[in-house]
The first five atom37 places (N, CA, C, CB, O) and aatype in JSON, in Angstrom:
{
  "aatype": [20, 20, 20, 20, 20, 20, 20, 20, 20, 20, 20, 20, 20, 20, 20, 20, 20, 20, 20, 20, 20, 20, 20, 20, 20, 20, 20, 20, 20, 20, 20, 20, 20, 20, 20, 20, 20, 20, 20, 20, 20, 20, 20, 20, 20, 20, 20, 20, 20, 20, 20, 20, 20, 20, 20, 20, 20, 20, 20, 20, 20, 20, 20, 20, 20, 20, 20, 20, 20, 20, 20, 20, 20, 20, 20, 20, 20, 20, 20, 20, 20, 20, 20, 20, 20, 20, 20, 20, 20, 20, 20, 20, 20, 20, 20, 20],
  "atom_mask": [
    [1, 1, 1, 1, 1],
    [1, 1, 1, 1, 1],
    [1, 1, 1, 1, 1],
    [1, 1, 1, 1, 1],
    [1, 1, 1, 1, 1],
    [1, 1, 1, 1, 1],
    [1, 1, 1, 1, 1],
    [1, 1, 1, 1, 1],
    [1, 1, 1, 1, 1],
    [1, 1, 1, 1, 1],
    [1, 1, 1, 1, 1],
    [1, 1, 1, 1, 1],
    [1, 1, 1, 1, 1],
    [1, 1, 1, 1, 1],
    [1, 1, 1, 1, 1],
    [1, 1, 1, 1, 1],
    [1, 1, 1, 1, 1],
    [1, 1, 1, 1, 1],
    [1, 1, 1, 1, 1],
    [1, 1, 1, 1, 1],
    [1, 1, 1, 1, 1],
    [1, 1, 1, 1, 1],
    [1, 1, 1, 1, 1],
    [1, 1, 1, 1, 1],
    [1, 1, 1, 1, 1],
    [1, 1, 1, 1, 1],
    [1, 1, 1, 1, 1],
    [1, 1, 1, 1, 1],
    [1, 1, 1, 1, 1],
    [1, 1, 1, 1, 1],
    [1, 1, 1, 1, 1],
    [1, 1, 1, 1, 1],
    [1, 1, 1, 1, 1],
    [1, 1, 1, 1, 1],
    [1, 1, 1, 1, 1],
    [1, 1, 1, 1, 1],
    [1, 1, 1, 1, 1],
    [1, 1, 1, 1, 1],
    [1, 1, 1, 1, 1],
    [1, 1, 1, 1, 1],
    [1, 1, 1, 1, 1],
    [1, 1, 1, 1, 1],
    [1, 1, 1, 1, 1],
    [1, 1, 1, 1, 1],
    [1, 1, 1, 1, 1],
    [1, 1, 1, 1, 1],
    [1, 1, 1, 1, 1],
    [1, 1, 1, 1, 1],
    [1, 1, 1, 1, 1],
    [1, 1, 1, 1, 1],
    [1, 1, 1, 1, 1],
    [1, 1, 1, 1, 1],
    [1, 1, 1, 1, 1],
    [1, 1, 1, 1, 1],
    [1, 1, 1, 1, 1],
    [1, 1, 1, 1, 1],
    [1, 1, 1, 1, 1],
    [1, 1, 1, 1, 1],
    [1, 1, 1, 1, 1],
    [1, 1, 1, 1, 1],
    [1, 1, 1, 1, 1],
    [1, 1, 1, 1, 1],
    [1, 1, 1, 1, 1],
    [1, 1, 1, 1, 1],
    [1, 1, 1, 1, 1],
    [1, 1, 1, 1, 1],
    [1, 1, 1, 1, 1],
    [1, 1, 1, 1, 1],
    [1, 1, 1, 1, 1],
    [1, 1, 1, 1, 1],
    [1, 1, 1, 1, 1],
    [1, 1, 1, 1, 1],
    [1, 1, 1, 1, 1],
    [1, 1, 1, 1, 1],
    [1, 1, 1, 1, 1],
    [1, 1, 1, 1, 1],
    [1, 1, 1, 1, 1],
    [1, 1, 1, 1, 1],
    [1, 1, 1, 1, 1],
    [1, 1, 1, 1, 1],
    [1, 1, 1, 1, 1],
    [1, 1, 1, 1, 1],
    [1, 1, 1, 1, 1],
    [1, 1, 1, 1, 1],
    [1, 1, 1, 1, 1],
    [1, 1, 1, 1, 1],
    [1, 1, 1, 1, 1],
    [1, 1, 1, 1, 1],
    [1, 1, 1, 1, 1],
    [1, 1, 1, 1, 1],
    [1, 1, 1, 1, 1],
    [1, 1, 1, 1, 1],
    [1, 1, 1, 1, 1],
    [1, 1, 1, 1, 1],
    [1, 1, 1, 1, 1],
    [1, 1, 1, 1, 1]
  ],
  "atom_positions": [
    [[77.58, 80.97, 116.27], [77.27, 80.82, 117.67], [78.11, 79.68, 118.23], [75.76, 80.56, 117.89], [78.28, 78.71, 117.49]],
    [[78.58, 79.67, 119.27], [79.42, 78.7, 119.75], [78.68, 77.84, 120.67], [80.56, 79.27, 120.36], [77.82, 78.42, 121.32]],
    [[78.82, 76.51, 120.89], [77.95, 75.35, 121.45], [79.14, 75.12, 122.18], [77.23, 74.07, 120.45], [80.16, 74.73, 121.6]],
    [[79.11, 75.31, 123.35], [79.96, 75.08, 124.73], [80.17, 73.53, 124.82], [79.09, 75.67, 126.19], [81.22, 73.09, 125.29]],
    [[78.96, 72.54, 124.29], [79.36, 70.95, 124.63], [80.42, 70.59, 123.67], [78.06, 69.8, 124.44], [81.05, 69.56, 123.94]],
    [[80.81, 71.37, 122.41], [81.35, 70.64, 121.64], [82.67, 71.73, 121.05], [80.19, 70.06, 120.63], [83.47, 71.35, 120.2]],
    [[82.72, 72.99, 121.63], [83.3, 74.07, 120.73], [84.53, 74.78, 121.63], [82.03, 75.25, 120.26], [85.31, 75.68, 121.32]],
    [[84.4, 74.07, 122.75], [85.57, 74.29, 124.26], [86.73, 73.49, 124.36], [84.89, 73.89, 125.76], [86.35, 72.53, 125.04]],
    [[87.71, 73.34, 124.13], [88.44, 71.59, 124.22], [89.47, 72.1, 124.73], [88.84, 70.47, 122.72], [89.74, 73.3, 124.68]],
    [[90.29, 71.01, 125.4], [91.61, 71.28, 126.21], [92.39, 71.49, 124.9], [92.24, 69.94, 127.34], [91.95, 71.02, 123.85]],
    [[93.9, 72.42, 124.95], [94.71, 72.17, 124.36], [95.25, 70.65, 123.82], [95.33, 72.79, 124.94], [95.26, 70.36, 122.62]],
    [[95.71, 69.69, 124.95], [95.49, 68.58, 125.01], [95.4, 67.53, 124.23], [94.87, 68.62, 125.38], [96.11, 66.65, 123.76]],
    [[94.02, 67.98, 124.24], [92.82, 66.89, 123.22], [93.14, 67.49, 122.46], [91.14, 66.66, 123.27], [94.15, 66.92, 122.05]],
    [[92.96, 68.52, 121.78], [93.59, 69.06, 120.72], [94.56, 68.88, 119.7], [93.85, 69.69, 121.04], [94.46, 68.96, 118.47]],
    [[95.46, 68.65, 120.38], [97.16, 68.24, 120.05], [97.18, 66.85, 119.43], [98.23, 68.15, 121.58], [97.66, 66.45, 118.37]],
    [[96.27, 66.01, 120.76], [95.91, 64.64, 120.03], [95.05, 64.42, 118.7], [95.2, 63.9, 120.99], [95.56, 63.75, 117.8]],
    [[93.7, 65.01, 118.53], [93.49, 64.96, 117.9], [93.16, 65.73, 116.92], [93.25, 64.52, 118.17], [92.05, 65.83, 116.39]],
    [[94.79, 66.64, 116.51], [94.42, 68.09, 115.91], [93.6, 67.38, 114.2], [96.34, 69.38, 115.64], [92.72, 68.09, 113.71]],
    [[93.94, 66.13, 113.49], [92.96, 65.8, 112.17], [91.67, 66.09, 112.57], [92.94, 64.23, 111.63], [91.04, 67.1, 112.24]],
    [[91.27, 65.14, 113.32], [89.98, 65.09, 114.01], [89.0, 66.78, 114.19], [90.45, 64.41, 115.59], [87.87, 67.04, 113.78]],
    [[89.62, 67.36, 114.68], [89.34, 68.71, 115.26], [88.8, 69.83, 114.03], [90.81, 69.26, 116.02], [87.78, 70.5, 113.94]],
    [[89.94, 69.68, 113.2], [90.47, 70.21, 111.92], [88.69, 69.73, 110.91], [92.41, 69.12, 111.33], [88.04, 70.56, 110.28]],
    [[88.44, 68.74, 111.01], [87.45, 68.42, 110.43], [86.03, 69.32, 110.85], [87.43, 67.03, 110.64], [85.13, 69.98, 110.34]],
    [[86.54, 68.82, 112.18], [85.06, 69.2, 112.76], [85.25, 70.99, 112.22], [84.86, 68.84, 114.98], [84.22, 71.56, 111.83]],
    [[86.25, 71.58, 112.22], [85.86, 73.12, 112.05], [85.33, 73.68, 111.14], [86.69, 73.84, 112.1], [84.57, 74.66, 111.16]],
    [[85.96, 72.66, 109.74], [85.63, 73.01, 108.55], [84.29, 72.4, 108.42], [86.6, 72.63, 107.57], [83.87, 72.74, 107.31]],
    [[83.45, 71.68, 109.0], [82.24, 71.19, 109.22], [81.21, 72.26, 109.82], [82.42, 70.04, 110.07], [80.31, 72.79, 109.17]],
    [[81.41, 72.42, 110.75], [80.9, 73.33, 111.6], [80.86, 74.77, 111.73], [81.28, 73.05, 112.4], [80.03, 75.44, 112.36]],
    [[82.17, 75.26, 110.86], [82.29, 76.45, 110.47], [82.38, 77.48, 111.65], [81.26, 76.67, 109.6], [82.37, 78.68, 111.39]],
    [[82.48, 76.99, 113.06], [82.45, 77.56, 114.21], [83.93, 77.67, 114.67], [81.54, 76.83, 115.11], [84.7, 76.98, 114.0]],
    [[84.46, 78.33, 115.6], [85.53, 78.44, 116.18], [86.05, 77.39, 116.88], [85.46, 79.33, 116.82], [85.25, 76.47, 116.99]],
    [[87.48, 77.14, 117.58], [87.25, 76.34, 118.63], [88.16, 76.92, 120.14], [87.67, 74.8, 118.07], [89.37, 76.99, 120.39]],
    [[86.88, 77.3, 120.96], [88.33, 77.77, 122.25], [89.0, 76.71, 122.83], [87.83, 78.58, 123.75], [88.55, 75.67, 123.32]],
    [[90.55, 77.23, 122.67], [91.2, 75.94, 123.23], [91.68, 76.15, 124.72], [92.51, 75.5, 122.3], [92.49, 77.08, 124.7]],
    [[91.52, 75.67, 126.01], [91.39, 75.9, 127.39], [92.83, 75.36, 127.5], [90.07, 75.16, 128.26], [93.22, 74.52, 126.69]],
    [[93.78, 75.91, 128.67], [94.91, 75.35, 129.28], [94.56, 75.41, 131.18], [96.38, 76.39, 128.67], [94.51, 76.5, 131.76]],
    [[94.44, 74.61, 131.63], [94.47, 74.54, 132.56], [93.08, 75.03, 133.45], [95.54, 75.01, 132.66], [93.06, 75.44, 134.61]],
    [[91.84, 74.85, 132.47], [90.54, 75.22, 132.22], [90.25, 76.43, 132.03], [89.83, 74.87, 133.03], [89.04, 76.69, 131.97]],
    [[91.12, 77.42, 131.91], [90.7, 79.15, 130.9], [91.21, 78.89, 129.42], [91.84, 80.94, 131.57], [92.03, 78.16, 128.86]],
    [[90.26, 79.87, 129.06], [90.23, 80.0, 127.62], [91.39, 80.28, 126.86], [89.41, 80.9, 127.31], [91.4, 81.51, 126.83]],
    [[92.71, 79.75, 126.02], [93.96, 80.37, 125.83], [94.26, 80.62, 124.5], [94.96, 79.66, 126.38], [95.41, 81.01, 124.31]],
    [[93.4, 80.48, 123.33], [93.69, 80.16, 121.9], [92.32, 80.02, 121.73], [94.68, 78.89, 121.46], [91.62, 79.49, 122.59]],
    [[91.78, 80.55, 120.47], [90.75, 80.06, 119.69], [91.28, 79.5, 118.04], [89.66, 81.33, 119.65], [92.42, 79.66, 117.6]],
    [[90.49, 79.03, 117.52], [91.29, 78.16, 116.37], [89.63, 78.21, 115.55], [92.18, 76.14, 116.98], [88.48, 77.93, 115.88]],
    [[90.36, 78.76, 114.22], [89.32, 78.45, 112.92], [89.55, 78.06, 111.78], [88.7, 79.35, 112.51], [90.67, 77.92, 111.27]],
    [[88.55, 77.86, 111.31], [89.17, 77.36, 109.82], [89.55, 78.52, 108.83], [88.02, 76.4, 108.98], [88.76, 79.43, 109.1]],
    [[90.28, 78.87, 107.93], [90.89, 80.19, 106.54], [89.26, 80.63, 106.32], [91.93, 79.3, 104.47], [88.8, 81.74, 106.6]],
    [[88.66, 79.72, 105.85], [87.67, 80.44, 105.1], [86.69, 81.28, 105.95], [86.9, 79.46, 104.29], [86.23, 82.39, 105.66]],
    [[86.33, 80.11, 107.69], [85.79, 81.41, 108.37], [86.3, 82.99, 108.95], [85.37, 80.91, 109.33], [85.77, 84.06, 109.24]],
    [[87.79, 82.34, 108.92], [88.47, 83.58, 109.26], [88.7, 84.71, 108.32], [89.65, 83.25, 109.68], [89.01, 85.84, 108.7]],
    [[88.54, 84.39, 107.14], [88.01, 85.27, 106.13], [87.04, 85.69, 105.7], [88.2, 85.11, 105.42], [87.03, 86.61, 104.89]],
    [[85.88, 85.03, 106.21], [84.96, 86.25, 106.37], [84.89, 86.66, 107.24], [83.89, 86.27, 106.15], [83.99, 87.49, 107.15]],
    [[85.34, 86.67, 108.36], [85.61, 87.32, 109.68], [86.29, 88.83, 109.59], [86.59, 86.33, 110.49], [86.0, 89.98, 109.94]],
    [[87.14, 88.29, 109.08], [88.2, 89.6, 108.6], [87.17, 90.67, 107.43], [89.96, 88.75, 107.51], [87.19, 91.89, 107.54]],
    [[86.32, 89.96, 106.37], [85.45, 90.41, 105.42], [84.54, 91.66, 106.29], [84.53, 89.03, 104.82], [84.69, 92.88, 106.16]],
    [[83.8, 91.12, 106.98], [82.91, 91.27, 108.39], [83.46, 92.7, 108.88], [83.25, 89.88, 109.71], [83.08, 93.83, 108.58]],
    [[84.27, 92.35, 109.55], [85.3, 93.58, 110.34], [85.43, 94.6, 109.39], [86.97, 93.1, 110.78], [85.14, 95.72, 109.81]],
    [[85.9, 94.47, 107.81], [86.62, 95.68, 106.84], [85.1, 95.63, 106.67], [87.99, 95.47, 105.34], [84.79, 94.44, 106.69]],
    [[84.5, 96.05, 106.59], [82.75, 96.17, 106.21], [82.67, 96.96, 107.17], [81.55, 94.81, 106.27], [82.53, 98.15, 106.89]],
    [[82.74, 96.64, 108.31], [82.39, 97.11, 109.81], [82.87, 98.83, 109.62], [83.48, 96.07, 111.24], [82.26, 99.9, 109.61]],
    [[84.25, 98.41, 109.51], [85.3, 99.75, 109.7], [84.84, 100.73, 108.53], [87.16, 99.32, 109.49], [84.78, 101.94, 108.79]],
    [[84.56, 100.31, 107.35], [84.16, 101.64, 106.38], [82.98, 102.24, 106.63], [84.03, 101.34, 104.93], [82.84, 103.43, 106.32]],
    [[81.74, 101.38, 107.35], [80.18, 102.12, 107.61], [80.95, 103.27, 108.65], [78.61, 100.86, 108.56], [81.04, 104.49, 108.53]],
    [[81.43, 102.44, 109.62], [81.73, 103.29, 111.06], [82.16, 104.58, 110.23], [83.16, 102.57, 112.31], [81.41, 105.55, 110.1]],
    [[83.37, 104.49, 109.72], [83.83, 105.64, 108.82], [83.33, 106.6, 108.14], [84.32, 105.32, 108.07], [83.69, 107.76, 108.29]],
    [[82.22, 106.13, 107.11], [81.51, 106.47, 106.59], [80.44, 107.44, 107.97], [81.12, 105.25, 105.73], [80.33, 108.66, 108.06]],
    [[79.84, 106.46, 108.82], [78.89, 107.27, 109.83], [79.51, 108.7, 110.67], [78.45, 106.13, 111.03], [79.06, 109.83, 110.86]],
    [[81.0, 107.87, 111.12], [81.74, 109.57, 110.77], [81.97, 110.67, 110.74], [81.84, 109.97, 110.34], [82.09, 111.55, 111.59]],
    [[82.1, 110.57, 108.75], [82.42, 111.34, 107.7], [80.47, 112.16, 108.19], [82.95, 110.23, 105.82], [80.42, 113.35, 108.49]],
    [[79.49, 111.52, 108.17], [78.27, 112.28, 107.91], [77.9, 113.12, 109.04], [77.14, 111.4, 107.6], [77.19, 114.13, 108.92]],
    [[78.53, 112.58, 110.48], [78.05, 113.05, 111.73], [79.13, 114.24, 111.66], [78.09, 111.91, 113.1], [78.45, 115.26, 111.78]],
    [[80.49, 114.6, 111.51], [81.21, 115.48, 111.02], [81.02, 116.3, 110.43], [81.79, 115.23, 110.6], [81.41, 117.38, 110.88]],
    [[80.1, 116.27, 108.74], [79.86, 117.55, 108.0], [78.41, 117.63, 108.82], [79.85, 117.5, 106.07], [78.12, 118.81, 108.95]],
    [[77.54, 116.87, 109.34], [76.43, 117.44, 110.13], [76.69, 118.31, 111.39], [75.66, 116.35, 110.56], [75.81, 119.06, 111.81]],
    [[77.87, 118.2, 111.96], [78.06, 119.1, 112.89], [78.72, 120.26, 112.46], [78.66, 118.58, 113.88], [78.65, 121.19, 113.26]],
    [[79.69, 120.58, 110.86], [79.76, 121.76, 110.32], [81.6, 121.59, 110.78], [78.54, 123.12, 111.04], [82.35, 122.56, 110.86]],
    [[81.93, 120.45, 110.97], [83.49, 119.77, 111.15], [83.6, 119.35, 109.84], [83.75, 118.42, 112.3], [83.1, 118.25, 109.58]],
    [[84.14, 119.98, 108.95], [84.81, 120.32, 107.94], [85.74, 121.21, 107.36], [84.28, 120.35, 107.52], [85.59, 122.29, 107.94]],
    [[86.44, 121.28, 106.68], [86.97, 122.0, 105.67], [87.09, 122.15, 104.44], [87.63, 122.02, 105.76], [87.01, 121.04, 103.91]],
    [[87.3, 123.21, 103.47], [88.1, 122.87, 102.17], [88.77, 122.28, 102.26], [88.66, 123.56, 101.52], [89.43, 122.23, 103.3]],
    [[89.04, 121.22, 100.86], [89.82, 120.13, 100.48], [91.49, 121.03, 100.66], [89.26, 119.48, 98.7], [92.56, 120.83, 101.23]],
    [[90.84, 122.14, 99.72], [92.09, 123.1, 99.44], [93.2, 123.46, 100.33], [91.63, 124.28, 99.15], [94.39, 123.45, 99.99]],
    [[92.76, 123.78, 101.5], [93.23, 124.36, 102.26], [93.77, 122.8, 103.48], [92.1, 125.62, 102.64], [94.85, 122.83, 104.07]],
    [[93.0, 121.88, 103.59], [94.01, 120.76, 103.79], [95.17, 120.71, 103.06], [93.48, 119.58, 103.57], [96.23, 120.89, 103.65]],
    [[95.13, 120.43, 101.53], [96.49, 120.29, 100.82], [97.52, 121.25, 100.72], [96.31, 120.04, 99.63], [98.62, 121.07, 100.2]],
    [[97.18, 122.08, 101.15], [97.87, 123.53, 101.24], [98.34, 123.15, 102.36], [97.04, 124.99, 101.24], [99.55, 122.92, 102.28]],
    [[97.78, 122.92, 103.68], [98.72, 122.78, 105.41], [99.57, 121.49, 104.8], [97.45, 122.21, 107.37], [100.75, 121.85, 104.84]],
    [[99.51, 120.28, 104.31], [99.3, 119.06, 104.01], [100.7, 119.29, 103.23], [97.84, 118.59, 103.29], [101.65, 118.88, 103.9]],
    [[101.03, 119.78, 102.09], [102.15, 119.42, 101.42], [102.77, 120.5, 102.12], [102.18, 119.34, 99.83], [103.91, 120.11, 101.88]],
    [[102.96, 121.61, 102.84], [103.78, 122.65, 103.63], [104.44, 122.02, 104.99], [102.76, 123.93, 104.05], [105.44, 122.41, 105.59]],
    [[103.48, 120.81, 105.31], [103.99, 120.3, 106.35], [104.73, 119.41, 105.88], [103.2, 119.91, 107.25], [105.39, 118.97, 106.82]],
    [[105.02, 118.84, 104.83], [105.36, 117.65, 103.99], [106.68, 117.57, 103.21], [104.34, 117.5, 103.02], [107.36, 116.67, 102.73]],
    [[106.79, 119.45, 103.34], [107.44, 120.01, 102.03], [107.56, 119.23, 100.8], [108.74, 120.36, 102.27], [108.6, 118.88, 100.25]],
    [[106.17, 118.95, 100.4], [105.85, 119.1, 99.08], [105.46, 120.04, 98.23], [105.22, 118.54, 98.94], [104.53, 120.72, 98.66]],
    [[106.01, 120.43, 96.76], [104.99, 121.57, 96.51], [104.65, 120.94, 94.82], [105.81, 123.51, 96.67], [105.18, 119.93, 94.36]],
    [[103.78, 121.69, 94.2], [103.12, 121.29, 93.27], [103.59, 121.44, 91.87], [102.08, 121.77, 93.44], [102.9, 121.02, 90.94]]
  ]
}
């Protein structure tokens, strides 16, 4: 969750005190939006939250996928495997 008193900072301040900042992220584990000219222009995190961020997201994308794959054969949107690899290497000119 982001805390607006402490998680908003000018580029700026930033620049000055990018050690300072750097601490606080890996502390806080929160983002930081960095503002130019008071809009939002950069956000900044630390590796490890941004890796589970990224963790988060590829999690995200296989359920979605997965939900899908089930709403697909529930609506009878399918095929044989077979007959994919058959259009599949003909379009490919692959053959077996």
């Amino acid at each position: 969750m982001l805390d607006i008193t402490t998680d908003i900072q000018s580029l700026t301040a930033f620049r000055r005190s990018s050690g300072a900042f750097m601490k606080h992220l890996k502390k806080s584990r929160r983002p930081l939006v960095l503002t130019v000219n008071g809009k939002a222009a950069a956000v900044v995190q630390d590796a490890e939250a941004y890796q589970r961020l990224l963790d988060v997201a590829a999690r995200a994308d296989t359920e979605e996928g997965l939900r899908q794959g089930v709403e697909d054969a529930q609506k009878g949107k399918t095929r044989p495997a077979r007959e994919f690899f058959r259009e599949f290497e003909a379009g490919h000119g692959l053959s077996r």
